[in-house]
C-alpha positions in Angstrom: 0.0 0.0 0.0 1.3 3.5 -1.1 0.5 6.8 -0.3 -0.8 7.2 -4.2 -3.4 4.5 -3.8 -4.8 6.9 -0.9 -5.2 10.2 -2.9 -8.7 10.6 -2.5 -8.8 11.0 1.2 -11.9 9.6 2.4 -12.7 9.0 5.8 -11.6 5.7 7.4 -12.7 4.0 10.7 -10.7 1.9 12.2 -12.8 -0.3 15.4 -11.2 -2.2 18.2 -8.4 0.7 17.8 -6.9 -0.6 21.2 -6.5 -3.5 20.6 -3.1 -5.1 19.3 -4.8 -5.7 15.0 -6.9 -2.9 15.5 -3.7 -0.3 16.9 -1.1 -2.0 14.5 -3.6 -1.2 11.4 -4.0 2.7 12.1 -0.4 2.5 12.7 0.2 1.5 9.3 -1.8 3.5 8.2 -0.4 6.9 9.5 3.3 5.5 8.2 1.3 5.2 4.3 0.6 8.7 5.0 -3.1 8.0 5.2 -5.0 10.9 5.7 -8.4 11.2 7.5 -8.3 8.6 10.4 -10.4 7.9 12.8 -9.9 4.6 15.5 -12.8 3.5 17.9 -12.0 2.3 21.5 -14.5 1.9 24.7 -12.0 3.7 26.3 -11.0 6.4 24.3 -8.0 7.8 26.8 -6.0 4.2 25.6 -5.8 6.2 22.1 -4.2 9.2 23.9 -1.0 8.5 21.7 -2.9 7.9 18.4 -4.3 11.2 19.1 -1.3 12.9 19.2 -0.4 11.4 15.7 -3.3 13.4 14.3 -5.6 10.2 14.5 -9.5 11.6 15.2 -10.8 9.6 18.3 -14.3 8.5 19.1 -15.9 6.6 21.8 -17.7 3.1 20.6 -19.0 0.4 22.7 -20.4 -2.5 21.2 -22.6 -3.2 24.5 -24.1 0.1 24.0 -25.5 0.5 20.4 -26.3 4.3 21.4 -22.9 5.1 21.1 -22.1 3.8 17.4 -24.0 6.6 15.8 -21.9 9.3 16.7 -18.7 7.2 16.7 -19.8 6.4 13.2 -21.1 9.8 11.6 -19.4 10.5 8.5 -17.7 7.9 8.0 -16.8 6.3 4.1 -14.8 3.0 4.9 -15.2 1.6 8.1 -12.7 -1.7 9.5 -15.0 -3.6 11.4 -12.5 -5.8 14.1 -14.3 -8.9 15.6 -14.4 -8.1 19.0 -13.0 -10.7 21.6 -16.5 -11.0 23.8 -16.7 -14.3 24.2 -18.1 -15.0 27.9 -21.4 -15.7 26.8 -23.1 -16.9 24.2 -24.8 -14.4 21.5 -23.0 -11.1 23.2 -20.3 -11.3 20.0 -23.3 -11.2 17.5 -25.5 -9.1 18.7 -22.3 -6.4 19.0 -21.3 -7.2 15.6 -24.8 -6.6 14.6 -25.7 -3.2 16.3 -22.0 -2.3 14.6 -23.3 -3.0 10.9 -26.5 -1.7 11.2 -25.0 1.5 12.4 -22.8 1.7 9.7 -25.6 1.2 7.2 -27.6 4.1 9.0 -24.1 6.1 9.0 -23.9 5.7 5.2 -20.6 3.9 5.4 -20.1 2.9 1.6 -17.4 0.1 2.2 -17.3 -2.4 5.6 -13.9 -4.7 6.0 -14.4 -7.4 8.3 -12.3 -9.7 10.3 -14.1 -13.2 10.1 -12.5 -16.7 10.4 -11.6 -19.7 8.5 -14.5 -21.8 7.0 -17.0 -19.5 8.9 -20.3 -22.0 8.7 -23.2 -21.9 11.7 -22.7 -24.4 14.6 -25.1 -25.9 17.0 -25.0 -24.1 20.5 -23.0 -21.4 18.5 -19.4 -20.7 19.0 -16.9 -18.6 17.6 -16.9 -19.9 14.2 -20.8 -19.5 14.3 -20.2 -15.8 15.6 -18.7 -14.7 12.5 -20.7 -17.0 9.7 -23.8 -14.7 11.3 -21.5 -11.5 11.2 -20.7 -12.3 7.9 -24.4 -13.0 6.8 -25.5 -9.7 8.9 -23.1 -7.9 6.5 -24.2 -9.4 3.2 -28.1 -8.7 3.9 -27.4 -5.3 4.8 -27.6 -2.2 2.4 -24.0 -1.2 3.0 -22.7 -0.9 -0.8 -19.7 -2.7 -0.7 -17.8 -5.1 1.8 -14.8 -6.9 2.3 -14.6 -10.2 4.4 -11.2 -11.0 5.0 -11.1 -14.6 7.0 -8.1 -14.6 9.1 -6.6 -18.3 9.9 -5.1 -18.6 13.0 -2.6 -15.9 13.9 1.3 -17.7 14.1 1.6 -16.2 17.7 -0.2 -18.7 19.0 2.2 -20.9 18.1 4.4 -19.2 20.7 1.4 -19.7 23.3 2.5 -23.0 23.7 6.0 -23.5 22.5 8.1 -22.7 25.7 5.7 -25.8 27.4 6.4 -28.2 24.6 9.9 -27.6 24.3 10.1 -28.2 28.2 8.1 -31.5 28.1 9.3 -32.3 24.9 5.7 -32.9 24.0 3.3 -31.3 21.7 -0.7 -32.0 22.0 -3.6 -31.3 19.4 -6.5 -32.5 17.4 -5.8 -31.7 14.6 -6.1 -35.0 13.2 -2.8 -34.6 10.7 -4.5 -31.7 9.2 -2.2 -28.7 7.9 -2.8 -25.1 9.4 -2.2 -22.2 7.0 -1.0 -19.5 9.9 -0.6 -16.1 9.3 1.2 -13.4 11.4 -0.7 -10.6 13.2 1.5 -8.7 11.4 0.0 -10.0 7.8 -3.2 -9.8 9.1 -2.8 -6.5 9.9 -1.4 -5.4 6.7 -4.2 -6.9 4.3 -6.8 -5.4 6.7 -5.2 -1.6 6.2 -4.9 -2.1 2.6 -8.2 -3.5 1.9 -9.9 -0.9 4.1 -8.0 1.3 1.7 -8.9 -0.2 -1.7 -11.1 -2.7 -0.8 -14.2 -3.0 -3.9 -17.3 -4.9 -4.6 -18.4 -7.5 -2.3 -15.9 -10.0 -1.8 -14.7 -13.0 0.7 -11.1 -13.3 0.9 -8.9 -16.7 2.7 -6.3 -14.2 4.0 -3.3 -17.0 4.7 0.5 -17.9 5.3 2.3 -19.4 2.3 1.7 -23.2 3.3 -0.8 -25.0 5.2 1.7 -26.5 8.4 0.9 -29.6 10.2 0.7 -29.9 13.8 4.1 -32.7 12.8 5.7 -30.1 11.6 5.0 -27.5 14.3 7.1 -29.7 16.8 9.7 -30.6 14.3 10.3 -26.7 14.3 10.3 -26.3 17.7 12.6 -29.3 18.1 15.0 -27.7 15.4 15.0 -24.8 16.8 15.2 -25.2 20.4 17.6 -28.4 19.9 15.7 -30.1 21.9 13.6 -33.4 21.1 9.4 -32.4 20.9 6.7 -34.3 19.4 3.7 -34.0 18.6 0.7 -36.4 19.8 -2.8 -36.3 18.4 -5.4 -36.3 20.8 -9.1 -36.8 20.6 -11.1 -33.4 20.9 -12.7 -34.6 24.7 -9.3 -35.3 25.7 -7.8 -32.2 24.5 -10.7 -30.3 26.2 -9.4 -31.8 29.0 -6.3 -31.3 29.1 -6.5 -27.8 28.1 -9.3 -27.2 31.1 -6.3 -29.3 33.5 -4.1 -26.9 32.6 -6.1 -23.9 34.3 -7.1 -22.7 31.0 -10.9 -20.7 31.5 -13.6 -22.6 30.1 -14.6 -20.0 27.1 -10.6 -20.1 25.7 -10.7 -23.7 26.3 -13.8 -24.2 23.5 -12.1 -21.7 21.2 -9.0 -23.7 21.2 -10.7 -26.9 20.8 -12.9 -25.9 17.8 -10.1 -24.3 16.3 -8.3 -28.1 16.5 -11.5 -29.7 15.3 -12.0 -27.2 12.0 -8.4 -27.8 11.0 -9.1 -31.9 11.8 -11.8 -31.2 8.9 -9.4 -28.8 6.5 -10.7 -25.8 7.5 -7.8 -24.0 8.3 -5.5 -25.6 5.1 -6.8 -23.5 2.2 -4.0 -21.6 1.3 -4.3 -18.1 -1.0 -1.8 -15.2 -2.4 -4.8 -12.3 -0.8 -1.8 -10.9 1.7 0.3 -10.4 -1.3 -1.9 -9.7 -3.8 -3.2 -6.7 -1.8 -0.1 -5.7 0.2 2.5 -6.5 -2.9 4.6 -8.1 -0.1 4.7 -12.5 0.5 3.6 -13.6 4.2 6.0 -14.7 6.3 6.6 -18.3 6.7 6.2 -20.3 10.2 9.6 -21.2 10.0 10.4 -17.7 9.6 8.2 -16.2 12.3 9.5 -18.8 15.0 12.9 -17.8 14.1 12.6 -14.3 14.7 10.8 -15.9 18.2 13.2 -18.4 19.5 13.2 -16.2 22.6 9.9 -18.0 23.3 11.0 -21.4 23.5 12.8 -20.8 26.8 
């Protein structure tokens, strides 16, 4: 992304501004020389710095639909960043729903949205389930033109769990042999500023790393890297659940984590696309790559 490609100056939104995709994407922005910013927060005083970068900042909650008209006045192209408010049951939807219908009442002409891989509707709902109904909420609206960009799983959480595995020389999933296409935050956050910049039409985009990476080949990295022996042991989903809750993990991250394993079980997360550098003009970077730059993780 260029400043060239930005010329025209319209007003873009960013949401979830204080958050670590949502601050890294205005950030890239303002170094494009984007003009016209505005980034979202419920707690606008976490933007104090943005602010002083010439970034215009608004107050949005998600839990209080009241407050997206004003944050969302004006407004031409509006990032929409999945929010992480997943203690209950239908809270992520209904915020993602008061968000686009806001935006349709604002006159936003273009929505970007951070979904998922293989987003499809689940029984008893989930995360996957929040963003197929984000995703539907967007395509019924009367918003012109959108931009779904489905995120696999970011490549830090690869580092989540690589200083354990190293230790114990173990690595546990469900993936079932399936390969996982990860994708750095950093990617991630470079597709989403460039499409909320060009973005056109309607589309759906697989936004991915350059390979789809078994679980195999996760711990032969680690093993490589750390020089220490790890491998990896397929587990089913129940007792992955419980290991994970054994662990001390809280119950809501332990489903997330577990549904993630059993979509990549069923090659959900495999699909593997050039979007990043189609729209960026730069590659991803590899897992190989990304764990190298993180070896610090491993002890």
């Amino acid at each position: 992304m260029t400043v060239s490609e930005t010329a025209s100056s319209p007003r873009l939104l960013v949401t979830g501004a204080g958050g670590q995709l949502g601050r890294r994407v205005v950030e890239l922005l303002l170094e494009a020389g984007v003009a016209n910013l505005v980034a979202t927060s419920r707690d606008p005083a976490k933007l104090a710095d943005l602010a002083a970068r010439g970034v215009e900042i608004r107050r949005a909650d998600f839990d209080d639909p009241a407050s997206l008209a004003p944050a969302f006045a004006g407004i031409d192209r509006l990032l929409l960043v999945s929010t992480d408010s997943l203690d209950r049951p239908g809270r992520r939807i209904a915020q993602h729903r008061a968000a686009i219908a806001a935006a349709q009442a604002a006159g936003v002409q273009h929505v970007v949205y951070t979904s998922a891989p293989g987003a499809r509707p689940q029984d008893g709902g989930g995360v996957i389930d929040d963003h197929f109904w984000t995703e539907q909420a967007l395509a019924a609206s009367a918003i012109p033109g959108w931009t779904i960009l489905r995120h696999n799983l970011y490549a830090e959480l690869l580092l989540m769990g690589a200083g354990q595995a190293v230790a114990s020389g173990a690595l546990y999933s469900a993936t079932a042999g399936a390969g996982r296409a990860y994708v750095s935050r950093e990617d991630c956050a470079r597709i989403d500023a460039a499409a909320l910049v060009k973005g056109q039409g309607r589309q759906i985009l697989d936004v991915s790393g350059p390979a789809a990476v078994t679980q195999d080949e996760v711990a032969a990295l680690y093993a490589k890297l750390s020089d220490k022996p790890v491998t990896h042991h397929d587990l089913p989903a129940d007792a992955l659940r419980q290991g994970l809750a054994g662990a001390g993990l809280p119950p809501p991250m332990v489903e997330v984590l577990v549904d993630f394993d059993v979509s990549a079980s069923q090659g959900q997360h495999a699909i593997v696309t050039d979007a990043v550098a189609a729209l960026t003009g730069r590659a991803p970077v590899s897992v190989e790559a990304f764990l190298e730059t993180h070896k610090a993780a491993f002890s």
